[in-house]
C-alpha atoms as a printed R data frame, in Angstrom:
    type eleno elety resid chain resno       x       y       z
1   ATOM     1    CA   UNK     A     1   0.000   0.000   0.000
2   ATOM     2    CA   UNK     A     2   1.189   3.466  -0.663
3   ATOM     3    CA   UNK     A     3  -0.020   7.039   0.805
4   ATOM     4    CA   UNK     A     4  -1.785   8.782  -1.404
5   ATOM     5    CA   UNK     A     5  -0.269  12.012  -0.585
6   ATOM     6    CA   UNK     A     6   3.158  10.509  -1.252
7   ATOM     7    CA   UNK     A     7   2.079   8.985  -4.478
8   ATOM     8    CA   UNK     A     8   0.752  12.739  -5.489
9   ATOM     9    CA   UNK     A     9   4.089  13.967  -4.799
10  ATOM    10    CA   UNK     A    10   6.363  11.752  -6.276
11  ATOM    11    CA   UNK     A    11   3.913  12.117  -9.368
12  ATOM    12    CA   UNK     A    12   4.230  15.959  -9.359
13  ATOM    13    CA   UNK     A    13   7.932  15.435  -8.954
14  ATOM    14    CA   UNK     A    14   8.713  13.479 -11.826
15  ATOM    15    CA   UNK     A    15   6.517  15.402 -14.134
16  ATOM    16    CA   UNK     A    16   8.064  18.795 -13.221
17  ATOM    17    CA   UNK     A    17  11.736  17.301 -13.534
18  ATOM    18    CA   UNK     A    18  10.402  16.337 -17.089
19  ATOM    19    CA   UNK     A    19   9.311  19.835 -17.853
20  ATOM    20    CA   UNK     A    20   6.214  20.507 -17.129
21  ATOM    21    CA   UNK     A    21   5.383  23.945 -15.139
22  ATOM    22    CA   UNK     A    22   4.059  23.639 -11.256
23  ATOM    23    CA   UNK     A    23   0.425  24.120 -12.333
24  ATOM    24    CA   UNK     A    24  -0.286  21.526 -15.300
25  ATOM    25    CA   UNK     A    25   2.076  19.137 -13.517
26  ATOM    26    CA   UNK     A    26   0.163  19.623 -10.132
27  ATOM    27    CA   UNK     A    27  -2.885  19.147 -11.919
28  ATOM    28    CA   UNK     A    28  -1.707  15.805 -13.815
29  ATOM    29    CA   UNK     A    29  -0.721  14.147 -10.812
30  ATOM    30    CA   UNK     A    30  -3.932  14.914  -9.135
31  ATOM    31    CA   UNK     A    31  -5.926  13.952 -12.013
32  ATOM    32    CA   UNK     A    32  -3.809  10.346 -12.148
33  ATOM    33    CA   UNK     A    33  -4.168  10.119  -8.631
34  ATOM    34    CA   UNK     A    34  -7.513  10.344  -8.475
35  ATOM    35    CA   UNK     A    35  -8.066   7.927 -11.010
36  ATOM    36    CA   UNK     A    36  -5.972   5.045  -8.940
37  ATOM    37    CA   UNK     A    37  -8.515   5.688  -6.127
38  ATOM    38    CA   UNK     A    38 -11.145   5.684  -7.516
39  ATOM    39    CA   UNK     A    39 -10.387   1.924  -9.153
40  ATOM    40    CA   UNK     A    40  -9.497   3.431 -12.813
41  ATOM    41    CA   UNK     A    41  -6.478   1.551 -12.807
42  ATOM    42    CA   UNK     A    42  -5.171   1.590 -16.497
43  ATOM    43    CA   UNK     A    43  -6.028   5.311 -16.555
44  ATOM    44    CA   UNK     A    44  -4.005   6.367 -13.344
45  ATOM    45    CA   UNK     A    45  -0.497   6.103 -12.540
46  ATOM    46    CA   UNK     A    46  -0.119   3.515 -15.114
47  ATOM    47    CA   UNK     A    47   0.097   6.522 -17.517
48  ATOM    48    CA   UNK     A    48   2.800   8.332 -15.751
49  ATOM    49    CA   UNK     A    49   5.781   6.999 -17.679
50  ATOM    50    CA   UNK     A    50   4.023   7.320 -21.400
51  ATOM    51    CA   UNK     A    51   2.972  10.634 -20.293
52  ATOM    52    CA   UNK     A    52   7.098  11.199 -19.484
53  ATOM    53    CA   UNK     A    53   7.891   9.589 -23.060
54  ATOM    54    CA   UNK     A    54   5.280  12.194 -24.992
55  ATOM    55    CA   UNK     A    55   6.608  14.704 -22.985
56  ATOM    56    CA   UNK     A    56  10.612  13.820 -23.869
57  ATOM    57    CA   UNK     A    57   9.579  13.702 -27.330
58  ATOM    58    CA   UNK     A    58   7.768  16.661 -27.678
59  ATOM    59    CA   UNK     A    59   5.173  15.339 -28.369
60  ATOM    60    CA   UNK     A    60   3.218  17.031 -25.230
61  ATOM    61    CA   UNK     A    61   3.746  20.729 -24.976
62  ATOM    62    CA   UNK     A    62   4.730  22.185 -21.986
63  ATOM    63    CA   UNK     A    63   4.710  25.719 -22.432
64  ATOM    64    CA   UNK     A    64   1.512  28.523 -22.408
65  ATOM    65    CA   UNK     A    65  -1.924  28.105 -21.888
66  ATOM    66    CA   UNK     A    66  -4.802  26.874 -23.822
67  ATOM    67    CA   UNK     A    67  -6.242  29.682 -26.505
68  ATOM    68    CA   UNK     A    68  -9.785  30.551 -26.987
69  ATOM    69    CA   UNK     A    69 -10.537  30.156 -30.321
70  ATOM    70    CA   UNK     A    70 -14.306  31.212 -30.061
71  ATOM    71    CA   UNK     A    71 -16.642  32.525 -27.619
72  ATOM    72    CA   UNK     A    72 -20.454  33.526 -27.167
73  ATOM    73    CA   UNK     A    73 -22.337  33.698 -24.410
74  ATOM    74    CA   UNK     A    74 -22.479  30.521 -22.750
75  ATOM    75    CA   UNK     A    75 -20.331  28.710 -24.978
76  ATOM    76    CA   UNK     A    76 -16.440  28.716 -26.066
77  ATOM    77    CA   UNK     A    77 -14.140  27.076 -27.858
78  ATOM    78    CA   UNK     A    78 -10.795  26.564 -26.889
79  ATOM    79    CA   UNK     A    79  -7.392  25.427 -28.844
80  ATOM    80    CA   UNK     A    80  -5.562  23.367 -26.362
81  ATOM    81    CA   UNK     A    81  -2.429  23.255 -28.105
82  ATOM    82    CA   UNK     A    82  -1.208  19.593 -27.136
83  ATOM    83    CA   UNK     A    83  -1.172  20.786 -23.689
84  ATOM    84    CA   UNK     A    84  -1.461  18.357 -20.745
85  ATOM    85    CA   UNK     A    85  -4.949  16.934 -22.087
86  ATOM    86    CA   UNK     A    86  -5.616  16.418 -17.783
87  ATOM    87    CA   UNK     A    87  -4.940  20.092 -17.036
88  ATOM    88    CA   UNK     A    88  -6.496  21.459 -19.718
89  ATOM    89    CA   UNK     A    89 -10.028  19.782 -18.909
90  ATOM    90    CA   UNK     A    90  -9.569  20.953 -15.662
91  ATOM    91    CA   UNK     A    91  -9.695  24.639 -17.047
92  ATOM    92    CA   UNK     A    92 -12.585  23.776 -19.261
93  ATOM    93    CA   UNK     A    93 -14.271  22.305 -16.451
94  ATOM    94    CA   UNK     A    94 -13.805  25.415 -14.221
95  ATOM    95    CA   UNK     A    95 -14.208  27.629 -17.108
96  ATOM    96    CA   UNK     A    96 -18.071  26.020 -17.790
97  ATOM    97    CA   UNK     A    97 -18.722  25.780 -14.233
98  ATOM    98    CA   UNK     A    98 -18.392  29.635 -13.988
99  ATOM    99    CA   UNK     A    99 -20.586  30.318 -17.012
100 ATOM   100    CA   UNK     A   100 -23.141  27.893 -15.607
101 ATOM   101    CA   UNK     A   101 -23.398  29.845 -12.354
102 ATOM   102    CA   UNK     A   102 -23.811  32.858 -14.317
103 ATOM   103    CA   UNK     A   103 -26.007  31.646 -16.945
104 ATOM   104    CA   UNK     A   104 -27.011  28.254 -15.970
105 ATOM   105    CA   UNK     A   105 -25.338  26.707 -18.911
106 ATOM   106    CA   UNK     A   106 -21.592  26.612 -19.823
107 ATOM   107    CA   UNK     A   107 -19.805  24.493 -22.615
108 ATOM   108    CA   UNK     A   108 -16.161  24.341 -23.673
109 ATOM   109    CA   UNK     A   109 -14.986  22.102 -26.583
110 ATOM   110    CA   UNK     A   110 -11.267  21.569 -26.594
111 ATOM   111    CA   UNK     A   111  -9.621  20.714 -29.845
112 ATOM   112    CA   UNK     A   112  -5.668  19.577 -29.990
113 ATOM   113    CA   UNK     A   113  -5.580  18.352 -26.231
114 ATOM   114    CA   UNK     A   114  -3.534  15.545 -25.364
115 ATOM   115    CA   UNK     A   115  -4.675  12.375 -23.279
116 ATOM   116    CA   UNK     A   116  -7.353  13.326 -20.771
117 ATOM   117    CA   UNK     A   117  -6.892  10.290 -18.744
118 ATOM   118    CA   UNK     A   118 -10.037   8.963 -16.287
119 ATOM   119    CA   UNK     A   119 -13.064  10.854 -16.516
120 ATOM   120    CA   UNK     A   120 -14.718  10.005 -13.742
121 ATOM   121    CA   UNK     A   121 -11.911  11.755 -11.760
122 ATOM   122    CA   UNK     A   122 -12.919  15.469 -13.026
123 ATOM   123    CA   UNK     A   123 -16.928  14.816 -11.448
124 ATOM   124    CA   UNK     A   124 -16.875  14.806  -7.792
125 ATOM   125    CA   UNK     A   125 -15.828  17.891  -6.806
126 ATOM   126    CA   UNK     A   126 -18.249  19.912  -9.005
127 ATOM   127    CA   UNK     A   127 -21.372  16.985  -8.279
128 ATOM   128    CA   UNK     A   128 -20.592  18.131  -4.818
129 ATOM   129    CA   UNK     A   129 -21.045  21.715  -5.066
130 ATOM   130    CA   UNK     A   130 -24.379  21.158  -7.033
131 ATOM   131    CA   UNK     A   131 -23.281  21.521 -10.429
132 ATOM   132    CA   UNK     A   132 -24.083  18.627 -13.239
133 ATOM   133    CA   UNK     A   133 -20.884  18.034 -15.240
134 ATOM   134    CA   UNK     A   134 -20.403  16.434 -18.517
135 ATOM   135    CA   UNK     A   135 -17.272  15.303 -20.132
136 ATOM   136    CA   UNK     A   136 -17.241  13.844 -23.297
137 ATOM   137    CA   UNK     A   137 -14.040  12.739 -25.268
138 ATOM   138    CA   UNK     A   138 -13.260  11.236 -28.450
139 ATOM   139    CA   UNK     A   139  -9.314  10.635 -30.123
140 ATOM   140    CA   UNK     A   140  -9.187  11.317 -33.472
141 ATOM   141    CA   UNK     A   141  -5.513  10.121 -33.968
142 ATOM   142    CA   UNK     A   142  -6.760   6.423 -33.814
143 ATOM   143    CA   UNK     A   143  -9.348   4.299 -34.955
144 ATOM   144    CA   UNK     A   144 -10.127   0.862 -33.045
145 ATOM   145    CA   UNK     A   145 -14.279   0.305 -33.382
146 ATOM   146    CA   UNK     A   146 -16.162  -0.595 -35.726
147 ATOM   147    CA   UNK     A   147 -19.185   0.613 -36.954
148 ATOM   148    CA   UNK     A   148 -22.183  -2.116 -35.960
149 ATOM   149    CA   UNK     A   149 -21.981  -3.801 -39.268
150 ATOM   150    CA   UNK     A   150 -18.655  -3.481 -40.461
151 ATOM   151    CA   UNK     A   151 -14.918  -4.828 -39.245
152 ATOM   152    CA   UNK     A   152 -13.148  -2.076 -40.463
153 ATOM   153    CA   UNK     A   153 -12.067   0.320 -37.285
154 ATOM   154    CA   UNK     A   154 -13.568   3.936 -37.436
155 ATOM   155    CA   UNK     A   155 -13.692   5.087 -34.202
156 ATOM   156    CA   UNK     A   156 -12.720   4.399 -30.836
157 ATOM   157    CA   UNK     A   157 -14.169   3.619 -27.174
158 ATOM   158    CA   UNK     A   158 -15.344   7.156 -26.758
159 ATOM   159    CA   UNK     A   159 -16.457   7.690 -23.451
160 ATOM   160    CA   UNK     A   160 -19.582   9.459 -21.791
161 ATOM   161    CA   UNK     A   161 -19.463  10.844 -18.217
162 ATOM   162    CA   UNK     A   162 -21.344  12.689 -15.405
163 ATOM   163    CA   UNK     A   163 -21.455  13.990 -12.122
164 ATOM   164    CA   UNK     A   164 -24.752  14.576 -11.118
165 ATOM   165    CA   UNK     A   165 -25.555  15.930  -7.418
166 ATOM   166    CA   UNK     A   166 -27.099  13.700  -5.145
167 ATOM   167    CA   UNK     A   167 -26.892  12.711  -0.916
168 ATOM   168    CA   UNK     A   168 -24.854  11.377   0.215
169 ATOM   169    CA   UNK     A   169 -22.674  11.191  -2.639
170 ATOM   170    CA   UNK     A   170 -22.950  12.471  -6.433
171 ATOM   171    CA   UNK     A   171 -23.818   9.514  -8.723
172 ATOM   172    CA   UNK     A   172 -20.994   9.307 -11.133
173 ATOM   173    CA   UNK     A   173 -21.440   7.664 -14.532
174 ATOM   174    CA   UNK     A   174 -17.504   7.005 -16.375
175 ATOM   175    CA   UNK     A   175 -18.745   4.608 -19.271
176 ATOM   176    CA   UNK     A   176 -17.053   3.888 -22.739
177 ATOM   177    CA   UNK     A   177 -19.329   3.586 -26.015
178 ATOM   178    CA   UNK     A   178 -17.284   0.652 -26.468
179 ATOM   179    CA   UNK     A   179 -17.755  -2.606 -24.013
180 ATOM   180    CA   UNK     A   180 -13.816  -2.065 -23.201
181 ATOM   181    CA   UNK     A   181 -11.301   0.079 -23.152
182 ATOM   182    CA   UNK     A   182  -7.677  -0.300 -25.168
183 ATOM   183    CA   UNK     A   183  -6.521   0.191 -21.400
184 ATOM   184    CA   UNK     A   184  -8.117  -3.060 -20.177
185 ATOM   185    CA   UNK     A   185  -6.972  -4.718 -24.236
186 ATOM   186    CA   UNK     A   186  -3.584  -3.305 -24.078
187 ATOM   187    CA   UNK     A   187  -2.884  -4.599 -20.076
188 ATOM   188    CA   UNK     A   188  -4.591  -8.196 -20.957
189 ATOM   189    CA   UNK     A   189  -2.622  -8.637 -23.887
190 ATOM   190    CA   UNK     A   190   0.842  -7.797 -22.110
191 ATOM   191    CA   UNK     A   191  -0.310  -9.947 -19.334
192 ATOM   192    CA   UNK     A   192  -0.830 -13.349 -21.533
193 ATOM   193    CA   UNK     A   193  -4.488 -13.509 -20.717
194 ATOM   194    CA   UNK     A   194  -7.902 -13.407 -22.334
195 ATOM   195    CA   UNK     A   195 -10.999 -10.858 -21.655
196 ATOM   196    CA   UNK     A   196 -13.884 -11.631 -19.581
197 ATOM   197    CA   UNK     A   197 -15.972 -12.079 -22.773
198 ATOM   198    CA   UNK     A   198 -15.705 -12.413 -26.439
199 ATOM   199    CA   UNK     A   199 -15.460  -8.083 -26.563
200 ATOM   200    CA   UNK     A   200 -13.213  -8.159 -29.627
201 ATOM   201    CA   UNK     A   201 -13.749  -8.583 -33.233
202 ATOM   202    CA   UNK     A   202 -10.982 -10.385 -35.380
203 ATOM   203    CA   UNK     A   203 -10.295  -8.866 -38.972
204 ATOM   204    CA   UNK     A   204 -12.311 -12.017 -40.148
205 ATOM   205    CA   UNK     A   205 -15.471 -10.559 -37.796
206 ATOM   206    CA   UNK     A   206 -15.497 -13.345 -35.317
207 ATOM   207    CA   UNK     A   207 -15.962 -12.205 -32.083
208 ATOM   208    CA   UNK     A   208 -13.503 -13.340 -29.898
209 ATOM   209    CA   UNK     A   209 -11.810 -12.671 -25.949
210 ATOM   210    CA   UNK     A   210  -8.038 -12.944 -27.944
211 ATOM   211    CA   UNK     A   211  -6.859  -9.229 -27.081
212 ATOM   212    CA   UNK     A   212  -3.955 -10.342 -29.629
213 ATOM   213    CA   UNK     A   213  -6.392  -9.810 -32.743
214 ATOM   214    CA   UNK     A   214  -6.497  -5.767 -31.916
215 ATOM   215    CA   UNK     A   215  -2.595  -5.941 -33.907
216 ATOM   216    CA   UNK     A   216  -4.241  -7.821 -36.370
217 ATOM   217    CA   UNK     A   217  -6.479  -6.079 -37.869
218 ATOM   218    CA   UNK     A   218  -9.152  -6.443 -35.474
219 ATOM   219    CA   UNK     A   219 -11.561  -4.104 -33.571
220 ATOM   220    CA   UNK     A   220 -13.299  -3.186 -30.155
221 ATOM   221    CA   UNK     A   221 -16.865  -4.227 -30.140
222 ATOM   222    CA   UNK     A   222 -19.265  -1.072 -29.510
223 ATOM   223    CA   UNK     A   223 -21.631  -1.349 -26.316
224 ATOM   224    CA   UNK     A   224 -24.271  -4.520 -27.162
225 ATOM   225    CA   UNK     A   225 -22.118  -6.131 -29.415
226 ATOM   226    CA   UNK     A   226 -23.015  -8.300 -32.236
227 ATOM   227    CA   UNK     A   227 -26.499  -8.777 -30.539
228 ATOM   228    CA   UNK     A   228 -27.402  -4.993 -30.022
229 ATOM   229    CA   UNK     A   229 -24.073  -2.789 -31.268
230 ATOM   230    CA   UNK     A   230 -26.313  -0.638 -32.878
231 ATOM   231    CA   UNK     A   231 -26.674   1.358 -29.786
232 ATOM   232    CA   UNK     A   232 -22.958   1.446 -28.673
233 ATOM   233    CA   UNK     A   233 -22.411   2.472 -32.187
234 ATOM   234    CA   UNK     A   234 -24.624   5.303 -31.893
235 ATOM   235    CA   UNK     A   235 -23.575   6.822 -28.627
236 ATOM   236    CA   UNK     A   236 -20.062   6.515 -30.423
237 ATOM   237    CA   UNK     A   237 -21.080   8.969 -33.132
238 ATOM   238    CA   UNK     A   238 -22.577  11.191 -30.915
239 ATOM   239    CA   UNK     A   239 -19.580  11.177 -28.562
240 ATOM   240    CA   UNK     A   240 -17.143  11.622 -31.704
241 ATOM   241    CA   UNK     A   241 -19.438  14.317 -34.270
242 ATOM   242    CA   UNK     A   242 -19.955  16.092 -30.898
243 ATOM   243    CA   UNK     A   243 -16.492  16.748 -29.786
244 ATOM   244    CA   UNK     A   244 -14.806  16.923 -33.469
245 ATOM   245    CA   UNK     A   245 -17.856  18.634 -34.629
246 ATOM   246    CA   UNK     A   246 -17.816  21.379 -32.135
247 ATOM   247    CA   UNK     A   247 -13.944  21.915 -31.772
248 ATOM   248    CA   UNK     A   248 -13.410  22.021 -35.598
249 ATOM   249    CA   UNK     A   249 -10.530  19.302 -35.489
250 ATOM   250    CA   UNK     A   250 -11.023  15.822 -35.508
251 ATOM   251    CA   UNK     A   251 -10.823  12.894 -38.388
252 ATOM   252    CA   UNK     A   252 -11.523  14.858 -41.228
253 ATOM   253    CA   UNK     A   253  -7.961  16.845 -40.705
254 ATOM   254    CA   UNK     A   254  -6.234  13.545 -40.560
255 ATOM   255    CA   UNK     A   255  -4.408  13.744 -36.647
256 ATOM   256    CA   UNK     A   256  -1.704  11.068 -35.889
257 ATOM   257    CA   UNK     A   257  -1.028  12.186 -32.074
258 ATOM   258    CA   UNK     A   258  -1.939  10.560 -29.177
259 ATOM   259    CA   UNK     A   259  -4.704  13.289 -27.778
260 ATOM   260    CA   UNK     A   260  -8.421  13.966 -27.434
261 ATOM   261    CA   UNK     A   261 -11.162  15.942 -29.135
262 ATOM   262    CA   UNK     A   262 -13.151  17.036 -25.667
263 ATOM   263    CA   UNK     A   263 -16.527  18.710 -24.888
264 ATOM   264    CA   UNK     A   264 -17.365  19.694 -21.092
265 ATOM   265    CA   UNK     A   265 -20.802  20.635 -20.149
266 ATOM   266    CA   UNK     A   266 -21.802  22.055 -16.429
267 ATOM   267    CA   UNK     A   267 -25.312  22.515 -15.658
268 ATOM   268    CA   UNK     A   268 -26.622  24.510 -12.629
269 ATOM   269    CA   UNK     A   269 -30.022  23.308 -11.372
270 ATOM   270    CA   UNK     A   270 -30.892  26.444  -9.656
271 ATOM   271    CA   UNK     A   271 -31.390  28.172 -13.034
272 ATOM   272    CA   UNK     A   272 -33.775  25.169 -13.724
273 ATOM   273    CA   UNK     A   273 -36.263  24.348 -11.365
274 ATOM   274    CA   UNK     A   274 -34.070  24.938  -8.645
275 ATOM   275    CA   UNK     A   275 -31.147  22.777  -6.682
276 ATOM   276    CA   UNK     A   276 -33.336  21.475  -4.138
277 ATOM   277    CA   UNK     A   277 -35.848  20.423  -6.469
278 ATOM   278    CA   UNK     A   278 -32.888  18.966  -8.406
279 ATOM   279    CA   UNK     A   279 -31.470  16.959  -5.228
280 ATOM   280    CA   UNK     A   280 -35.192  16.220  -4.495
281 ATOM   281    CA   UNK     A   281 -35.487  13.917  -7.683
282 ATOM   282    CA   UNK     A   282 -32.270  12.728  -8.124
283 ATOM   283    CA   UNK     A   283 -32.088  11.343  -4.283
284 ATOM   284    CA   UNK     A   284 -35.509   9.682  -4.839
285 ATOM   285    CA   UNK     A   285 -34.105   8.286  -8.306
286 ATOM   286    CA   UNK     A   286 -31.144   7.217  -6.340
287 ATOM   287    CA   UNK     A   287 -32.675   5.405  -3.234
288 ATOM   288    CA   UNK     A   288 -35.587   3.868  -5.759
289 ATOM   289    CA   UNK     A   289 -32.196   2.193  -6.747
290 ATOM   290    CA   UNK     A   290 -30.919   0.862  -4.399
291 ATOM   291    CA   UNK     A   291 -34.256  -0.491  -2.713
292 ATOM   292    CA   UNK     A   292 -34.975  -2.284  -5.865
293 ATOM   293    CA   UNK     A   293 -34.938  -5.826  -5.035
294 ATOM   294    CA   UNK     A   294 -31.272  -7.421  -6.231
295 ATOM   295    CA   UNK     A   295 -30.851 -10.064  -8.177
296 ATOM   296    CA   UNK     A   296 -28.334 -11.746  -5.246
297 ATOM   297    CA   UNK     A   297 -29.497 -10.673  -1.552
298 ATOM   298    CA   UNK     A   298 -25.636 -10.181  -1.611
299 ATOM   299    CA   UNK     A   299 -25.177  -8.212  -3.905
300 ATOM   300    CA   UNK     A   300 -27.497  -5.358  -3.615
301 ATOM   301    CA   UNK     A   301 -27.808  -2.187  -6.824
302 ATOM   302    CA   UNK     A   302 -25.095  -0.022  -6.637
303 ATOM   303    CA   UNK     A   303 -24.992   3.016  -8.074
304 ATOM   304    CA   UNK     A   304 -22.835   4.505 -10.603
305 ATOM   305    CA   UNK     A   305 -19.528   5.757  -8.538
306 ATOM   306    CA   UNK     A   306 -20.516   4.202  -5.569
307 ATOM   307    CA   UNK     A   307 -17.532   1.836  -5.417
308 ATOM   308    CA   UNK     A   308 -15.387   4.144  -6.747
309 ATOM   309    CA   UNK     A   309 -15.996   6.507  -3.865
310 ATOM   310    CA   UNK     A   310 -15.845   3.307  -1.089
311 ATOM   311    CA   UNK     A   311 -12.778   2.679  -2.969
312 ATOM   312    CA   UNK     A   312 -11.283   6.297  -2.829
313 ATOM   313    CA   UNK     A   313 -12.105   6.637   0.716
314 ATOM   314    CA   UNK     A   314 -10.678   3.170   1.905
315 ATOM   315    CA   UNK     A   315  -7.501   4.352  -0.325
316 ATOM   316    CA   UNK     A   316  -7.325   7.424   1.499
317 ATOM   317    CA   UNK     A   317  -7.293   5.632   5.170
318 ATOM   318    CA   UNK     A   318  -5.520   2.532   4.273
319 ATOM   319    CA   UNK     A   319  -3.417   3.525   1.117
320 ATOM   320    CA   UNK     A   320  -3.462   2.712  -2.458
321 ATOM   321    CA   UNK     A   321  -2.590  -0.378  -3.477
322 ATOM   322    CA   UNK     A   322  -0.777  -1.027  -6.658
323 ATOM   323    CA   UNK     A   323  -0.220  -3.601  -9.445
324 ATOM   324    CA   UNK     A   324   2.976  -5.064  -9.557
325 ATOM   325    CA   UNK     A   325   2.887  -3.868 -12.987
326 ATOM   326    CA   UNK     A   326   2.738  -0.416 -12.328
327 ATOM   327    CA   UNK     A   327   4.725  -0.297  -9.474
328 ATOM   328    CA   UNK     A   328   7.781  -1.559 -11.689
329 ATOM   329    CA   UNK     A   329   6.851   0.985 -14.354
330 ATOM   330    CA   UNK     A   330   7.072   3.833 -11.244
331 ATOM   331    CA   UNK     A   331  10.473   2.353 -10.127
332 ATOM   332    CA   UNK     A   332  11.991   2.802 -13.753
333 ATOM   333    CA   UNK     A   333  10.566   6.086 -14.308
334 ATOM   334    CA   UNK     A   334  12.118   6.917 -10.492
335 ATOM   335    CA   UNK     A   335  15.600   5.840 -11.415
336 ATOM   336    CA   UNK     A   336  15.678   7.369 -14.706
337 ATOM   337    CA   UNK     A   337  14.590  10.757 -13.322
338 ATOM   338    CA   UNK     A   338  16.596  10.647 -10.370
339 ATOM   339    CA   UNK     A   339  13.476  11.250  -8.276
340 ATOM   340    CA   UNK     A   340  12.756   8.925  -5.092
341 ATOM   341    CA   UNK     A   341   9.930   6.960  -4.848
342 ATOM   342    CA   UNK     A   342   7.297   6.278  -1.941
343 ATOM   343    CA   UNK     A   343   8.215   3.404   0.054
344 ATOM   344    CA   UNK     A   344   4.922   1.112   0.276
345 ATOM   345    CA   UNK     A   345   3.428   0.669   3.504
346 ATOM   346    CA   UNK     A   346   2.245  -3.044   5.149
């Protein structure tokens, strides 16, 4: 087990001895932080030492701040300029939060970020404060989906998230348009083992649990599959003619970069029907859920985020444990940057 604060640090460290500024490397270690406690595994510290490499090769700028390309009224959009793709959501985030108290609507689109990492780790706070956040995010640079119909790749997982205020805790929904994520493919694969289910789609369009076929030719199934793709497929356009569509930069101009077309959304009840009417709903919504009869008396509904937030606060009183994997991947990135890392705790 390791502290969390520790881990924050030695995460800061490392990214400011590879260049980045205080600020966006503060706000990369937080976000990859957060992501480990919460349970997002491949997107957490797992990306610290590819985040090192983009940044050695220049392929991650260091250097300014994101530009707004357009603005009106509630809306803007912003050129991110490769930027840390974690830090610049973070602005957008803030930056649509403050329009949505003013206006009760606020909406950035980010075109050229980098990597943006977990999703689900840019919700709480805001849910908390009573603001509705949405963060949608789409790379252009790569294609792995399919289209429902086809096995030639087109697009790629293209998650959907939101932080929606509720008691005790927010309900926070982190979900992928495609049933997994090249995170979970990419860790399988280098781990020998097969998926939980036949997720995949060979270049042949057999479906198959062989995470090997993705540098073959083959694709990521969308949500539903071969039985009911259609609708993973069609949250995947949304996701990707929403983010490239609004930013201005996406397949169409032919990236090759590791990055992320982005969209962030904050919503503020009170210029609705109100907050408390808002937490009035969504708390009935919520407990409805988890009253409703399980299918396993021991395993009762959850909640999206629930056991991401258990997890985060067991993390933060216990520590946060770490794959063997990753912790070897920390240790290299440690020695080669000359910067010590956390011992782990019993």
């Amino acid at each position: 087990m390791f502290d969390a604060r520790a881990l924050t640090d030695f995460a800061d460290a490392v990214l400011t001895r590879a260049g980045l500024p205080q600020e966006p490397a503060a706000s990369v270690a937080r976000g990859l932080i957060e992501a480990d406690l919460l349970g997002h595994t491949t997107h957490g510290l797992a990306l610290l030492a590819d985040y090192i490499e983009e940044i050695s090769a220049g392929r991650m700028e260091t250097r300014g701040r994101p530009e707004t390309v357009h603005e009106r009224g509630a809306a803007a959009t912003w050129d991110a300029r490769r930027l840390p793709g974690i830090w610049t959501t973070e602005l957008a985030i803030a930056a649509a939060v403050e329009r949505a108290r003013r206006l009760g609507l606020g909406a950035i689109a980010l075109k050229r970020s980098h990597h943006i990492a977990c999703l689900a780790a840019f919700l709480e706070a805001p849910a908390r404060e009573g603001i509705a956040v949405l963060v949608f995010s789409s790379d252009p640079g790569e294609s792995k989906v399919a289209p429902f119909g086809g096995v030639t790749p087109v697009l790629m997982p293209d998650p959907i998230a939101a932080g929606l205020p509720a008691d005790p805790d927010p309900v926070m929904i982190d979900i992928s348009t495609s049933i997994t994520t090249m995170g979970l493919t990419n860790r399988t694969r280098r781990q020998g083992g097969k998926l939980p289910g036949r997720w995949l789609l060979s270049a042949d369009g057999e479906a198959t649990d062989d995470p090997n076929v993705i540098g073959a030719g083959g694709t990521l199934l969308p949500v539903g599959g071969l039985d009911h793709g259609h609708k993973g497929f069609g949250l995947g356009l949304l996701v990707e003619m929403l983010t490239q569509g609004l930013s201005g930069y996406g397949r169409a101009d032919r990236p090759s970069d590791w990055g992320a077309a982005v969209l962030v959304m904050a919503i503020d009840p009170a210029a609705f029907g109100g907050r408390e009417a808002f937490l009035r709903q969504s708390c009935f919504i919520a407990q409805a859920c988890r009253d409703a009869k399980p299918l396993a008396n021991e395993a009762p509904v959850r909640l999206p985020g629930a056991a991401g937030l258990a997890r985060k606060r067991r993390a933060l009183s216990e520590g946060v444990a770490l794959s063997p994997e990753i912790v070897a991947s920390l240790a290299d990135v440690s020695r080669r940057l000359g910067i010590a890392m956390p011992a782990a705790g019993a």
